[in-house]
Every structure is written in C-alpha cells, then in structure tokens.
C-alpha positions in Angstrom: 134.2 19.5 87.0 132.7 16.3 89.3 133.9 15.7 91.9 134.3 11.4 91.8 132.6 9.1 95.0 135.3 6.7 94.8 133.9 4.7 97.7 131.0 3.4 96.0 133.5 2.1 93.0 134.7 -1.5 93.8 138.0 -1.9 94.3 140.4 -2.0 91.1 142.4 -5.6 92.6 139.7 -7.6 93.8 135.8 -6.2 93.4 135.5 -6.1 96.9 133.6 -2.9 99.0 136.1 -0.1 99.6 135.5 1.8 102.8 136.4 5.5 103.8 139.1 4.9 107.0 141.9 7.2 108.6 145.5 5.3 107.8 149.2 5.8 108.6 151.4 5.5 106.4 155.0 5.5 106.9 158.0 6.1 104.4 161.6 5.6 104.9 164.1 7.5 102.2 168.2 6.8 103.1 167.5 5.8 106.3 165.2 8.8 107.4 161.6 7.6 108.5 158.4 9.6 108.4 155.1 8.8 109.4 152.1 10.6 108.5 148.8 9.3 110.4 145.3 10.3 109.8 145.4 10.3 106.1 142.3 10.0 104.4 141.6 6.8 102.3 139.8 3.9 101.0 140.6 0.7 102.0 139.2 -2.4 100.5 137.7 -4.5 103.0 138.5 -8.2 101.4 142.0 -7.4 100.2 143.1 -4.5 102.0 144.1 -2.2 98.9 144.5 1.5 99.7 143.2 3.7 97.4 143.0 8.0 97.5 140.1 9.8 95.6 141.6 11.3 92.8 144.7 14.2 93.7 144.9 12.4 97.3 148.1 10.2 96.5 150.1 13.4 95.3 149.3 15.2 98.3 150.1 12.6 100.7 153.4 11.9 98.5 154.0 15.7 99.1 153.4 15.7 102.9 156.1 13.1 103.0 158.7 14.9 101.1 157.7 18.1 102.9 159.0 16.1 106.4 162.2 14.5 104.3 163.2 18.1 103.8 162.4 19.2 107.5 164.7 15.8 108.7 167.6 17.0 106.5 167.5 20.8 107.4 167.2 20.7 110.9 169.2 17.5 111.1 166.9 15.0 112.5 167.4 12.5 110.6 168.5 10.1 113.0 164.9 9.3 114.5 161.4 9.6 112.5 159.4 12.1 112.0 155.3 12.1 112.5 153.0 14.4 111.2 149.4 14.0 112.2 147.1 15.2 108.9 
C-alpha cells in the first residue's frame, strides 16, 4: 500500500496550503487535563485546520487516553499531565 503525501492536498475546509508543523494539543476528560506537545500535523495556513496523515489522529487520541489512565492510577488527577511525542 501507498503511503498518502497529505501536505500537498489542499485543505478539506477552505483550499488553502496545509503545512507540516509540530502542535500541542491538550484534552481535558472529568476534570483531568493532558497535554501532548510535539505531535506531528498539518495545519492549514489560511484557516488554521489541523489535519493528521492518515492513522495519525487514532494515535494521538491513544496517547491521550494512555495519560488519562496514568492520571487515574497513580492518582494525579488533580494537575495535568504532559507528554512530549
């Protein structure tokens, strides 16, 4: 199988020019935060949509419930949690 060069599609809200950039993202679940930071992604330079090549979103969406579980089991769920990628 191909592997799919979604930087040179245009982005899928506006048409504009997607670019490859490092983000944070941050997720809060019952009053637990995470942060993940150095993720991977397209971002669309006119509009600012986020977009992951294709598997990206389900691993980042992984990484985040990885550090829910982590909050809950060694009871640090009163302050956030950061994992650098």
């Amino acid at each position: 199988m191909r592997k799919i060069d979604m930087s040179k599609e245009p982005c899928s809200e506006c048409g504009g020019r997607l670019e490859r950039k490092h983000i944070d993202q941050e997720f809060e679940r019952e009053g637990v935060v995470v942060k993940l930071s150095g993720i991977a992604a397209l971002v669309c330079s006119d509009c600012g949509e986020i977009c992951f090549q294709p598997g990206g979103a389900d691993k980042v969406a992984a990484a985040a419930n990885l550090l829910f579980g982590l909050a809950v089991v060694e009871n640090q769920h009163k302050r956030s949690l950061t994992a650098h990628i």
